[in-house]
C-alpha positions as CSV (number, residue, x, y, z in Angstrom):
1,X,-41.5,21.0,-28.6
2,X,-43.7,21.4,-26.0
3,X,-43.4,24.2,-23.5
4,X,-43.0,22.5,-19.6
5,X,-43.6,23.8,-16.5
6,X,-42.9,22.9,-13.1
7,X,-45.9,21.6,-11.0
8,X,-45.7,24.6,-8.4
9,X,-45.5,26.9,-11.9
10,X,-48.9,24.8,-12.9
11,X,-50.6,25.6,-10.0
12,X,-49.6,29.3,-9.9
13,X,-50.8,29.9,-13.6
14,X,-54.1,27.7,-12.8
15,X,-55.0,28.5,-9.1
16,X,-53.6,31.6,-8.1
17,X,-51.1,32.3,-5.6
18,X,-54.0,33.1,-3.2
19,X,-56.7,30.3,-2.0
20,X,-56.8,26.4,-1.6
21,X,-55.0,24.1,-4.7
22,X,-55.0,20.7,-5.3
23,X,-51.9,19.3,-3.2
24,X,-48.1,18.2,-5.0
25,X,-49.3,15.0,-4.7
26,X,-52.7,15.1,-6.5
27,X,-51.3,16.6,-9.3
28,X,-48.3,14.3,-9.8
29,X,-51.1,11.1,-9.1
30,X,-53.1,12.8,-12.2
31,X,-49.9,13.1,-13.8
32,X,-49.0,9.8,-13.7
33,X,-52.8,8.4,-15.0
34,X,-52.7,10.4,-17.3
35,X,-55.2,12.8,-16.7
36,X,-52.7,16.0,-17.4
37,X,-50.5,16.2,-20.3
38,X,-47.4,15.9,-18.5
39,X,-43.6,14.7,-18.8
40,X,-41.1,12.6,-16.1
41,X,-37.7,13.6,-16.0
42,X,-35.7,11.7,-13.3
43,X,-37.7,11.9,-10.0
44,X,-39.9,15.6,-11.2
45,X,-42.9,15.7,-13.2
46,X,-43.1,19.1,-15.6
47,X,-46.7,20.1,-17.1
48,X,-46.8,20.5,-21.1
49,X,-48.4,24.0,-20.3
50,X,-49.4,24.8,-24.7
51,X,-50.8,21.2,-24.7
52,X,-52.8,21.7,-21.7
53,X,-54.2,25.0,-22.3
54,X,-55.4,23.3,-25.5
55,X,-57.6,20.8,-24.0
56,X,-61.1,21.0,-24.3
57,X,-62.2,18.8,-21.3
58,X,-63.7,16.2,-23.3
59,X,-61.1,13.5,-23.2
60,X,-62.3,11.8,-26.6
61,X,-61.4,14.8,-28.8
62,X,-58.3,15.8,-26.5
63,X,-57.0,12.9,-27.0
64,X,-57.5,13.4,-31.1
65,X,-56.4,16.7,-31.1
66,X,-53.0,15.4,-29.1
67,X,-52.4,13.0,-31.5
């Protein structure tokens, strides 16, 4: 089961509570393409924070290693 987060959770753990982050909306747009491994439930979007901090930034072999 993965482990989610909320999106103001993501961006504490990845940007600091200090200096400029993406915006709410940024991140629930990448959410949505698909670009972070992420999960809808109802109206709020919740990061898959152990799948994410596995990625490797190659989207080919994250996308094998998610399988």
């Amino acid at each position: 089961m993965a482990c989610l987060i909320k999106i103001s959770e993501f961006t504490r753990r990845v940007y600091g509570d200090q200096g400029s982050h993406p915006a709410r909306q940024t991140i629930v747009r990448q959410c949505k393409l698909g670009k972070l491994p992420a999960e809808q439930k109802g109206n709020l979007w919740y990061i898959k924070w152990d799948i994410y901090q596995k990625q490797t930034g190659d989207d080919l072999v994250d996308k094998v290693l998610g399988s």
